[in-house]
C-alpha positions in Angstrom: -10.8 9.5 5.8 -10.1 7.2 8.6 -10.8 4.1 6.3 -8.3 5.0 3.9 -5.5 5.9 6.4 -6.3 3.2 8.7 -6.1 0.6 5.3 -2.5 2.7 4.1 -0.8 2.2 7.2 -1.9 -1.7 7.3 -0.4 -2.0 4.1 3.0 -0.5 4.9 2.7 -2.6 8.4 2.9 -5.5 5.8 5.4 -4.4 3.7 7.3 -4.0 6.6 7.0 -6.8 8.1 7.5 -9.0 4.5 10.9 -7.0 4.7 12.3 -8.0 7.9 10.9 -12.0 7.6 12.5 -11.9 3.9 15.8 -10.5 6.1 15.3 -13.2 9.2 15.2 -16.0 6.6 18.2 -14.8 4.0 20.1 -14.2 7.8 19.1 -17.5 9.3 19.2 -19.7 5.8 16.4 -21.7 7.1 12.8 -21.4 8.4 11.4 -17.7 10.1 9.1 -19.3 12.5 11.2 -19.6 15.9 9.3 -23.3 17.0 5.6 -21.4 17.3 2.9 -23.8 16.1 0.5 -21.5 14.8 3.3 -19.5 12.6 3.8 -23.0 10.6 0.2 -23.9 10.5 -0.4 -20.6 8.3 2.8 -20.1 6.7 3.3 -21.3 3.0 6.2 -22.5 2.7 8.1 -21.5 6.0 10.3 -24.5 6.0 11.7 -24.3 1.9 13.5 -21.4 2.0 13.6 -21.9 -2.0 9.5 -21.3 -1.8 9.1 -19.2 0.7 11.1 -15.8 -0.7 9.7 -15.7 -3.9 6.3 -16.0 -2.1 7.1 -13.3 -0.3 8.3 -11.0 -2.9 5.5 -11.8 -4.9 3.0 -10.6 -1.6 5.2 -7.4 -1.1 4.7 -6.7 -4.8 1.1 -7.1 -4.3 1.2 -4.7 -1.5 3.4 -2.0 -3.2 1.2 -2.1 -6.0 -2.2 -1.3 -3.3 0.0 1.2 -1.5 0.4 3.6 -4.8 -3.3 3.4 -5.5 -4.3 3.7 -1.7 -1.7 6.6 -1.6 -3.3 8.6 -4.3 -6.4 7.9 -3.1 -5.5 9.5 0.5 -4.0 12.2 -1.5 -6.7 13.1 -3.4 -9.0 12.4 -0.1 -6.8 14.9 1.9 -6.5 17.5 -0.8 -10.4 17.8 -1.6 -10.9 17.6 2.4 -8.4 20.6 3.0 -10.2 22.6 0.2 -13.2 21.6 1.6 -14.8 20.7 -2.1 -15.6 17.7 -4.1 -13.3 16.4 -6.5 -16.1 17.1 -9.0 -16.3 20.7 -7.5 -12.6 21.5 -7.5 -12.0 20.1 -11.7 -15.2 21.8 -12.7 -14.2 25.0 -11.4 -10.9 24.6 -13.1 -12.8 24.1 -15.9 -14.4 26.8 -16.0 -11.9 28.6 -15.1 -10.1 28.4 -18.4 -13.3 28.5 -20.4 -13.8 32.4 -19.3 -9.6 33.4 -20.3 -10.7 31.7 -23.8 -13.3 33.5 -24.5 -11.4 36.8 -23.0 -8.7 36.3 -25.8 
């Protein structure tokens, strides 16, 4: 359970963080690395504002798309650890469940 938390909050750290550098470039109309080497050796596109957006978007869209999977993964993770079952446990006794008021009718 500590995987899948630790991986959902890394993606929201990045969506995050794609959100305010999307904000610091539309604010500054120009390049989001403040004269640090290392942020222009690894960003694509830092100084074309015209390239680096829609990369950007196109990451975050990436990562929203990871955080509802990894979200109802933790969901599912968090509900079968509360009920203290498999998921395989908890649907088959559902199952059966409704087997037993068919028959009963």
């Amino acid at each position: 359970m500590f995987f899948l938390t630790s991986m959902w909050i890394k993606i929201v750290y990045h969506i995050v963080f794609g959100i305010i550098s999307i904000k610091k470039a539309i604010v500054n109309k120009g390049p989001t690395c403040d004269n640090n080497e290392m942020c222009y050796e690894f960003c694509i596109g830092c100084d074309n504002i015209i390239i680096y957006i829609p990369t950007v978007i196109i990451s975050l869209s990436v990562c929203f798309f990871f955080l509802m999977m990894s979200s109802l993964l933790l969901y599912t993770h968090i509900k079968n650890y509360l009920a203290n079952r498999t998921t395989n446990e908890r649907l088959s006794s559902n199952k059966k469940g409704s087997k037993n008021r068919l028959k009963k009718s």
